[in-house]
N, C-alpha and C positions, 0 to 999 in steps of 0.2 A: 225215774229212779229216785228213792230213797234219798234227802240226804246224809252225810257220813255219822250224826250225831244220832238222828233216828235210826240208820242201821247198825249203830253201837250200841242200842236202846234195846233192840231188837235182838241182838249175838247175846249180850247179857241175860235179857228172856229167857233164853232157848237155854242157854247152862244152866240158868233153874232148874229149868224145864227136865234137863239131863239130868241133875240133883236128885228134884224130885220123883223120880222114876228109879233112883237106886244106884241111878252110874257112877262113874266118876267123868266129870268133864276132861279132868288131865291128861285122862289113859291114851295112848298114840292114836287106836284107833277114832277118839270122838274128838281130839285137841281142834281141828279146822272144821266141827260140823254146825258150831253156830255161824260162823262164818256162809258156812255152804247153804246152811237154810235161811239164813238174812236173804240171801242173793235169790234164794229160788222163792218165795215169798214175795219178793219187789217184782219177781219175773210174772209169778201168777197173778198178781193182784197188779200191774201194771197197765189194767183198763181206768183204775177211779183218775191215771193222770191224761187221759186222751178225751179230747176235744171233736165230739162226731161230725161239727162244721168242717174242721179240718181234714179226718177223714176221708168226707165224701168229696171235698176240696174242688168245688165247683165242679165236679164229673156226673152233672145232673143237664141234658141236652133235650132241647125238640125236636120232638119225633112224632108225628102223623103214624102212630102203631097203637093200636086198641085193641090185643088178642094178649093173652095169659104170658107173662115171662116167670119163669120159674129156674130157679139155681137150686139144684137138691143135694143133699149127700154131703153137705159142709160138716167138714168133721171138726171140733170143739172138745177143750177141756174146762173145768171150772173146779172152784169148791165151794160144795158145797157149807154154807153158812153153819148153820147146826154144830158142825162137827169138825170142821177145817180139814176133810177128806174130798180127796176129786170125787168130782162126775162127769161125764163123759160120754157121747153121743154123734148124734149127727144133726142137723137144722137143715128143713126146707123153706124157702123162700119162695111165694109169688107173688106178682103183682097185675093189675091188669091197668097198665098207663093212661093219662088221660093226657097228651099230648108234651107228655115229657119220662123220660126214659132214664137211667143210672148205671155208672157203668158198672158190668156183670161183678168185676173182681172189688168193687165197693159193698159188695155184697157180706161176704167173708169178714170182710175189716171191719165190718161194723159188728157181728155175730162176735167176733173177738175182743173188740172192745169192750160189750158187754160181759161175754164170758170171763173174761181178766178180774173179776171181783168177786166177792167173796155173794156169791146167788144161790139164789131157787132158785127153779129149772121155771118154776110158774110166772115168774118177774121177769127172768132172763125171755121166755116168748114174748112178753107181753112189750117189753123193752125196745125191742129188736124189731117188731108191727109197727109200734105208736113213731120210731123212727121214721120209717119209708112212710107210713101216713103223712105225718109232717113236714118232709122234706120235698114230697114227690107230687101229694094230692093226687092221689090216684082214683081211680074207680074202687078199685080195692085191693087190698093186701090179707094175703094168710101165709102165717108162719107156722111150722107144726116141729119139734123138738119131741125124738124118741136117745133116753139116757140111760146108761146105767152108775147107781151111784153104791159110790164104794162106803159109803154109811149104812147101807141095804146089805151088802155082799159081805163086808167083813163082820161087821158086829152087830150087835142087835136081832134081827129076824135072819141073817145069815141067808138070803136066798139070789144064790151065785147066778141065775136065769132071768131077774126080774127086771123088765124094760118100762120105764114110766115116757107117757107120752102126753104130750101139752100143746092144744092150741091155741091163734090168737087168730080173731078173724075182724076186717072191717072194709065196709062197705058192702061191694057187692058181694065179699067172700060170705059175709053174716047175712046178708039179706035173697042172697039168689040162688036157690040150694043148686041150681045146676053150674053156676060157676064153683061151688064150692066140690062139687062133687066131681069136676072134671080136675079140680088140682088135687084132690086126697086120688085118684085113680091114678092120674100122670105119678106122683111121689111114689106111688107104689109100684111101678113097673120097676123093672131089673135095670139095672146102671149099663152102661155101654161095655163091652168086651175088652 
C-alpha cells in the first residue's frame, strides 16, 4: 500500500485530471473519485511491492516427477503501460521438473505479482518463465498468455475480437519441439466441465 502522503499526491492528480477533462471535481457525483481511484490504482499496481521469494515462501519440494506440470486457464488483469487501460486474459503455465516440484497455487501468485504493474503482455510472459526457471531449475518451462487489451478495443484500431498471444519458452520447451508441442496441444483442450 501507498503511503498516506503519496496517496494525497495521487487524489490531487486525479482532480487535475478531472479539471482537465472539463469537470468539476466539486460536483457530488466526482467529490470521493480521487479518493476512489488512489485506492484502486494502489490495488492494481500492488505487484511493484511483493517480494516473489516470499511468494513462493519455500513451497518449492523434492520430487522424483519428470513428466509436464501445467496450470492453465489463470485468469489475470493488468494495465496496460502505454495507456493506463486494463488488459486481460488468461496464462498457461508448464513446467517439466527436474527433481523439484512448486506448489500448484504458487503458480497464480506469482502471474499476479507480475500482472499488478503497469506491463506489456510481452514482459509480463517473459517475467513469469525467467521466475520458475530460476527458482525451480527445471528441464523446462513455457508460459503462453492469450489477452485482450482495452487500448485495442476502445480507442485507437477499435477492434472488440482482437486476442494478442505471447510466449516464453526455456529449456526443453525451446529446444524440444515435441515437449513444446505436447504443452501448446494440452493448453488447448477444453477446461474441465
Amino acid at each position: 500500500m501507498n503511503s498516506p502522503k503519496i496517496n494525497k499526491k495521487l487524489q490531487a492528480a486525479i482532480r487535475t485530471l478531472l479539471s482537465e477533462l472539463g469537470e468539476d471535481p466539486k460536483r457530488e457525483g466526482l467529490r470521493r473519485t480521487p479518493e476512489r481511484v488512489s485506492k484502486m490504482y494502489e490495488f492494481l499496481t500492488k505487484g511493484y511491492g511483493v517480494d516473489i521469494r516470499q511468494v513462493i515462501n519455500g513451497a518449492v519440494f523434492r520430487e522424483e516427477y519428470s513428466e509436464m506440470v501445467i496450470v492453465k486457464d489463470i485468469d489475470f488483469f493488468s494495465l496496460c503501460e502505454h495507456h493506463l487501460v486494463p488488459f486481460y486474459g488468461k496464462c498457461h503455465i508448464a513446467y517439466v521438473p527436474k527433481g523439484r516440484i512448486i506448489g500448484l497455487s504458487k503458480l497464480p501468485r506469482i502471474v499476479d505479482a507480475f500482472a499488478r504493474r503497469l506491463q506489456v503482455q510481452e514482459r509480463l510472459t517473459q517475467q513469469i518463465a525467467e521466475t520458475l526457471h530460476k527458482h525451480l531449475s527445471p528441464q523446462g518451462v513455457g508460459v503462453v498468455i492469450e489477452a485482450r487489451h482495452l487500448c485495442m478495443m476502445m480507442r485507437g484500431v477499435e477492434k472488440q475480437n482482437s486476442i494478442a498471444t505471447t510466449s516464453a519458452m526455456f529449456g526443453s520447451f525451446r529446444t524440444d519441439e515435441k515437449t513444446r508441442l505436447e504443452f501448446l496441444t494440452l493448453i488447448d483442450r477444453p477446461a474441465l466441465a
